[in-house]
C-alpha positions, -999 to +999 in steps of 0.1 A: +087-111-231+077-087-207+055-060-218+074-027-204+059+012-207+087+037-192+104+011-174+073-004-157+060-038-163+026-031-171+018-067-169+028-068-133+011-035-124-018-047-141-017-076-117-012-051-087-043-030-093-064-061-097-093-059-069-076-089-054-046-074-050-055-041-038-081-051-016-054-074+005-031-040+002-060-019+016-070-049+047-028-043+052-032-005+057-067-004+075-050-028+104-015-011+101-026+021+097-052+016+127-024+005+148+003+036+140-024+059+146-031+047+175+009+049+188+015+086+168-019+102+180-037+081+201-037+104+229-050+131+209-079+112+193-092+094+229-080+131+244-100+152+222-069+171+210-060+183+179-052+159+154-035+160+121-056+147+097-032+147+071-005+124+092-034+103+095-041+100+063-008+093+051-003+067+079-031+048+060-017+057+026+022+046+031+011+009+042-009+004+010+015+020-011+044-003+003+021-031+004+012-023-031+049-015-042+061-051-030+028-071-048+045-050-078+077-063-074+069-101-067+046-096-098+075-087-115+099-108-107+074-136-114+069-123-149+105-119-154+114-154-147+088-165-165+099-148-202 
């Protein structure tokens, strides 16, 4: 049976935050957030404009997350059909 806290298979999210696992999440977000940047603020980071470092951080942030969220789910799924 699957181990559930609050709805959240905590064996799959353990599985998730494994370094494995998040280090694949954060080589996801590093190219994809490189290449968003790079179409939302490009001009201003090879212009010397202003950027906005908080819409660069999140366009790092929202690829890892969403990678992160789908390892989650697959994890789940997995454990589910498992039990």
């Amino acid at each position: 049976m699957t181990a559930r806290l609050y709805g959240i298979d905590t064996r799959a999210l353990r599985k998730t935050l494994s370094w494995p696992v998040a280090a694949r999440s954060l080589q996801f977000a590093l190219v994809m957030g490189s290449i968003l940047n790079a179409i939302n603020q490009g001009d201003a980071i090879i212009g010397g404009g202003p950027v906005n470092f908080l819409k660069l951080a999140l366009t790092y942030a929202v690829p890892f997350f969403s990678a992160s969220y789908g390892a989650y789910g697959a994890f789940s799924r997995l454990d589910a059909l498992h039990d």
